[in-house]
C-alpha positions as CSV (number, residue, x, y, z in Angstrom):
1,X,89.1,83.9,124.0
2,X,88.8,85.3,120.6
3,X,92.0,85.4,118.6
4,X,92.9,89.1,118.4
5,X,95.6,90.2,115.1
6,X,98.0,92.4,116.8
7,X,99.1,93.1,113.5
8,X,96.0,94.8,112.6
9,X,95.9,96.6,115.9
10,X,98.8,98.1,114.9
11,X,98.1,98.6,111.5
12,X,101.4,96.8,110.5
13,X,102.4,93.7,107.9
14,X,103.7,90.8,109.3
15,X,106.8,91.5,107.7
16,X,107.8,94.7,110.2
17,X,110.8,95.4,111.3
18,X,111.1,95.9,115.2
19,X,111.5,99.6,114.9
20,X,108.8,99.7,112.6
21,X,106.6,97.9,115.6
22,X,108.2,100.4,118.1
23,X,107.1,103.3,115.5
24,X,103.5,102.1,115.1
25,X,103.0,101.8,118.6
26,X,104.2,104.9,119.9
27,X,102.0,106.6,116.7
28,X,99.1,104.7,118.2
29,X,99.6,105.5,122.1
30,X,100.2,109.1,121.7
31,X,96.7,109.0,119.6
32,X,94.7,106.6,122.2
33,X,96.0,107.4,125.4
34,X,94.0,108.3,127.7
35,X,95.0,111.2,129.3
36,X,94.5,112.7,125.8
37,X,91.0,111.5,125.5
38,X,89.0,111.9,128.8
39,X,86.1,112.1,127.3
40,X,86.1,108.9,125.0
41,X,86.0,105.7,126.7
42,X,86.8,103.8,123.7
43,X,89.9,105.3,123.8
44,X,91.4,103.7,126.8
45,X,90.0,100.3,125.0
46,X,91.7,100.8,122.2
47,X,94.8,102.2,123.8
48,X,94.8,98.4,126.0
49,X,94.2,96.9,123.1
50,X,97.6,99.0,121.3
51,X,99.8,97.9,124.5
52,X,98.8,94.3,124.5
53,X,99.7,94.0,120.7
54,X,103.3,95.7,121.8
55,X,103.7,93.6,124.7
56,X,103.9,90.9,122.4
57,X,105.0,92.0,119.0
58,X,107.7,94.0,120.5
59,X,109.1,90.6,122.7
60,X,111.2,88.8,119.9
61,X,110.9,85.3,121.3
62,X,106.6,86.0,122.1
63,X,106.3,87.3,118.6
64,X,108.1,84.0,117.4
65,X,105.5,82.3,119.3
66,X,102.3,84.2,118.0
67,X,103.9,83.6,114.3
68,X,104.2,80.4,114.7
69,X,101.2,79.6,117.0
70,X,98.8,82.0,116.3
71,X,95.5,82.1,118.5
72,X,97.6,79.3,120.7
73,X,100.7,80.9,121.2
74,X,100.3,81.3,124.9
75,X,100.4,77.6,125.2
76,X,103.4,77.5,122.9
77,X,106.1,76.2,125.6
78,X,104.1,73.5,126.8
79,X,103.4,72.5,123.3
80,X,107.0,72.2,122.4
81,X,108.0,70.0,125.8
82,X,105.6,67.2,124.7
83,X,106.9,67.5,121.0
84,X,110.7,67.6,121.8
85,X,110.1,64.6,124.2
86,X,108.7,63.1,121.0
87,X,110.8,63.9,118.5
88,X,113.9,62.8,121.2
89,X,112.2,59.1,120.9
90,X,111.2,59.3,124.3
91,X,107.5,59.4,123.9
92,X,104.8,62.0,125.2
93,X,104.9,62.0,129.1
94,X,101.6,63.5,130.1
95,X,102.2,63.2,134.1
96,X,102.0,66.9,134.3
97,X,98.8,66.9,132.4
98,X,96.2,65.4,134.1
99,X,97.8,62.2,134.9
100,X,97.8,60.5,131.6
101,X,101.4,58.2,132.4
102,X,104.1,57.9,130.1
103,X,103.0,57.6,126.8
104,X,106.2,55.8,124.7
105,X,104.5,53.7,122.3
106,X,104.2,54.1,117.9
107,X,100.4,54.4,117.9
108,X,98.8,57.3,116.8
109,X,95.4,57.4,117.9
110,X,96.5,57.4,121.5
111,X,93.1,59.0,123.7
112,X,96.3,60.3,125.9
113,X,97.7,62.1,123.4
114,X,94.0,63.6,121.8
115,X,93.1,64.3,125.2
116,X,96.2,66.2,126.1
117,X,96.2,68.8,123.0
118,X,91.9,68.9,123.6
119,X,93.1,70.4,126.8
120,X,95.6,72.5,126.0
121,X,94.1,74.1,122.7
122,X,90.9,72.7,122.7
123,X,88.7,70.8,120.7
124,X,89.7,70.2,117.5
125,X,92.8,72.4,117.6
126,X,95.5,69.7,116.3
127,X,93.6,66.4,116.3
128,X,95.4,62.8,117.0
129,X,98.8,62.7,116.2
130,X,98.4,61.2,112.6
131,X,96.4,64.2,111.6
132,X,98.6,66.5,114.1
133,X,100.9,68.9,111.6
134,X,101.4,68.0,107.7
135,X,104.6,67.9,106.5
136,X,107.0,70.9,105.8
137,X,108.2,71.8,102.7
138,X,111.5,72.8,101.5
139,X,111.9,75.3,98.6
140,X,115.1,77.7,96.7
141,X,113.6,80.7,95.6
142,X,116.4,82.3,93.2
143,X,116.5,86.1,93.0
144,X,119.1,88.7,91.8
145,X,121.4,90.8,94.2
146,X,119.3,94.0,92.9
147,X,116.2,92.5,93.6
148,X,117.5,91.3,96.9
149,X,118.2,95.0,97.7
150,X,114.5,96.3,97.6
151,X,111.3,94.9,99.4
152,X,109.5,93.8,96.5
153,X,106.6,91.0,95.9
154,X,107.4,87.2,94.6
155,X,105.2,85.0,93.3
156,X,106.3,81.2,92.6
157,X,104.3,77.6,92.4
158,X,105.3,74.9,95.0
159,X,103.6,71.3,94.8
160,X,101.5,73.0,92.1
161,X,100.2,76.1,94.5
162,X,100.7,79.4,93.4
163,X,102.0,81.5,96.1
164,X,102.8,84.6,96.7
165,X,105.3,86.8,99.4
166,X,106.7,89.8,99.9
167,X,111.0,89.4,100.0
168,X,112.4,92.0,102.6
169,X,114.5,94.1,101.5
170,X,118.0,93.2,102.4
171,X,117.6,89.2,102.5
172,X,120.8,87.3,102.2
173,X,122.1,84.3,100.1
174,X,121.3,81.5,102.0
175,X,119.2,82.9,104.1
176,X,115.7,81.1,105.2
177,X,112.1,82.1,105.7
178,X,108.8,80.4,107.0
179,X,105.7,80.6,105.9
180,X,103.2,79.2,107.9
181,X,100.4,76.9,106.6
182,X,101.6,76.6,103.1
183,X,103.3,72.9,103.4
184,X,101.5,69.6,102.8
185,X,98.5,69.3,104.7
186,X,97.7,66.5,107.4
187,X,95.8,63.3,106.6
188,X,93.3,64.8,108.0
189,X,93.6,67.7,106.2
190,X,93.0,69.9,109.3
191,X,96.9,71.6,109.6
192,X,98.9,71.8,107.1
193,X,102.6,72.1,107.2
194,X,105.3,74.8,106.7
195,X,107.1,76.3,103.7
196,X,110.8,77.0,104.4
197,X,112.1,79.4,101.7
198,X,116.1,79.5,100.9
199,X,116.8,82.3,99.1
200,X,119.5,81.9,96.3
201,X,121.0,85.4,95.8
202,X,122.6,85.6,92.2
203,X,126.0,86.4,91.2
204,X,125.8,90.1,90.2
205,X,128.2,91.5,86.8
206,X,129.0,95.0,89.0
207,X,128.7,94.1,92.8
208,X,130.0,92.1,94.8
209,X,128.1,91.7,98.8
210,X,130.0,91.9,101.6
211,X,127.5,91.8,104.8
212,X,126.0,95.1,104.3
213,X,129.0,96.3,102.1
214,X,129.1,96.6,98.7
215,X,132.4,95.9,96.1
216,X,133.0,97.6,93.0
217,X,135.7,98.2,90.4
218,X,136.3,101.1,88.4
219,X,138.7,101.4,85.7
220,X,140.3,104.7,85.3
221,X,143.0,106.0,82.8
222,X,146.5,106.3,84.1
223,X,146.0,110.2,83.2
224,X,143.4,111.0,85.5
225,X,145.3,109.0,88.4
226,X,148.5,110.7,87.6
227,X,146.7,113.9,87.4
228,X,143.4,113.5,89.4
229,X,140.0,113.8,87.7
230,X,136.4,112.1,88.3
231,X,135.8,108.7,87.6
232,X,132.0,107.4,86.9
233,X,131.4,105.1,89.9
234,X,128.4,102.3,89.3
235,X,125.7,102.4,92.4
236,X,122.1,100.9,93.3
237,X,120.6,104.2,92.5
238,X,123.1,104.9,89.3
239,X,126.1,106.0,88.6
240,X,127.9,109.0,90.5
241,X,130.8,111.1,89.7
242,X,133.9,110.6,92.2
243,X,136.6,113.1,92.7
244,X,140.3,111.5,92.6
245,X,143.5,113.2,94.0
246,X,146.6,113.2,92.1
247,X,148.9,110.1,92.2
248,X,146.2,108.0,93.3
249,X,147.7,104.4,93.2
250,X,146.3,101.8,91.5
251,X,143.9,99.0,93.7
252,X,143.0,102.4,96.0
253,X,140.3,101.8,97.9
254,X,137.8,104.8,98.0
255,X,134.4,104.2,100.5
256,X,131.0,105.7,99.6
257,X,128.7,105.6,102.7
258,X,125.5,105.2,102.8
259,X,126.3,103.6,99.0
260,X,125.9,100.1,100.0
261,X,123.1,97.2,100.8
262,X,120.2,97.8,103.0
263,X,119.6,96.5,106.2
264,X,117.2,93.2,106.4
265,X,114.0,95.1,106.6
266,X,115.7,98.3,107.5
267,X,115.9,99.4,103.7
268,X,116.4,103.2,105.4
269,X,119.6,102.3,106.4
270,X,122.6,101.1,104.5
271,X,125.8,99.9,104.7
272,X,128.9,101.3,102.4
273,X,130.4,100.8,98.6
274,X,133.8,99.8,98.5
275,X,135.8,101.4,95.2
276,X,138.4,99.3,93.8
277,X,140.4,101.6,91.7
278,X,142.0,100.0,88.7
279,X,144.6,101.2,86.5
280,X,143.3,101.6,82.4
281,X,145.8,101.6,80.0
282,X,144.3,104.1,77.4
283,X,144.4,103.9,73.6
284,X,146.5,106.6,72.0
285,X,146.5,108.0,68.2
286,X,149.9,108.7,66.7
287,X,149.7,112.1,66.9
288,X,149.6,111.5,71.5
289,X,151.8,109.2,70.6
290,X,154.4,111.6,69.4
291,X,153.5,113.9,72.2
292,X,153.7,111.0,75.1
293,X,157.4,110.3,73.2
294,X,159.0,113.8,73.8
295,X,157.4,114.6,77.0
296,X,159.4,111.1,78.3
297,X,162.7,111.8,76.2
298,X,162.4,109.3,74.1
């Protein structure tokens, strides 16, 4: 069967949110249906073709599977039983599989083994196990918090490849990414490996992350809490004006909704900046001086 990108069908990156899979579909199935288009019959094709990309894009553990398997991803759960009895040191057992035995031994040109994946993905799909998967590679990509906070393109070298991704908005320190077919390729030089990404997010000089909060400080005079006023409050889009009541204490907490750090790939929606209010001591002249002495009595 020919490998079909449901990514295309839908018109979507590989990158997209579920809700922006659940958009694109019910765009395209309002367009294609065919109640809609009665007179087209390569409308009802194309609206199949629409549901079957959904079906599968829109099922988190299937999409996992297509990612990771591609055309093959159908077969991905028996695929993962014979390497998990592998990796588990207790060998490939192919009984289930057109009685092929138990298959324990360190060889890796075992016909059992060739045979096995010949069947399951076909000729040529993976190879013996020598030449099976190349090995992963592990990379830190370092970016700042403000970068972090918009989806925006990276380009970096790894084992002297230049490669380049798209960072969704909202990715967290530590967090990890795959990126299929980008790690050291096999001895036979048929499948390469994986790239696993860990994002290093940057200490930043205003903000501090908290999930999808945001933390801030803001110095104000003693006059303006005393009095109330507007204070100049730092934000990812710039700085905006906040009204303070009188006698607003010092280490105040004020929230701005909305003001904080996007959703991963939901960079719509956003959590909330925290305002630390700080107490400023300001500078005086004599002459405020003289006016600060009488108005205390001193």
């Amino acid at each position: 069967m020919a490998f079909i990108d449901y990514y295309k069908v839908l018109g979507i990156d590989t990158n997209a949110s579920p809700d922006d899979i659940k958009k694109a579909y019910r765009r395209l199935a309002v367009r294609y249906h065919p109640d809609k288009n009665k007179d087209n019959p390569q409308a009802e094709e194309r609206f199949k073709e629409i549901s079957e990309a959904y079906s599968v894009l829109g099922d988190a553990e299937k999409r996992r599977k297509y990612d990771e398997y591609g055309e093959h991803w159908m077969h991905a759960d028996e695929y993962e039983a014979q390497r998990s009895r592998y990796s588990s040191g207790g060998g490939f057992d192919y009984g289930g599989f057109g009685g092929f035995g138990d298959f324990s031994g360190n060889s890796y040109n075992s016909s059992g083994f060739s045979d096995f994946f010949e069947q399951l993905f076909g000729s040529g799909a993976f190879g013996t196990r020598s030449s099976e998967v190349g090995r992963d590679i592990q990379a830190t990509l370092e970016i700042t918090l403000r970068d972090a906070a918009v989806t925006h393109k990276q380009t970096f070298t790894v084992a002297g490849e230049s490669i380049r991704i798209t960072v969704p908005a909202g990715i967290a320190d530590g967090q990890k990414i795959r990126i299929r077919g980008k790690g050291v390729p096999s001895p036979s030089g048929k499948v390469r490996g994986d790239l696993y990404i860990t994002f290093k997010v940057l200490p930043d000089n205003l903000f501090t992350r908290s999930g999808d909060n945001l933390y801030t400080v803001v110095n104000v005079d003693v006059f303006t809490l005393i009095l109330g006023g507007e204070a100049d409050v730092p934000t990812l889009d710039g700085n905006v004006k906040i009204a303070l009541k009188p006698d607003t204490r010092p280490d105040s907490k004020l929230r701005l909704r909305g003001k904080g750090f996007p959703l991963y790939k939901q960079p719509a929606k956003r959590g909330d900046l925290i305002v630390v209010v700080k107490a400023a001591l300001p500078v005086l002249d004599e002459v405020q001086r003289k006016e600060l002495k009488k108005i205390m009595n001193r």
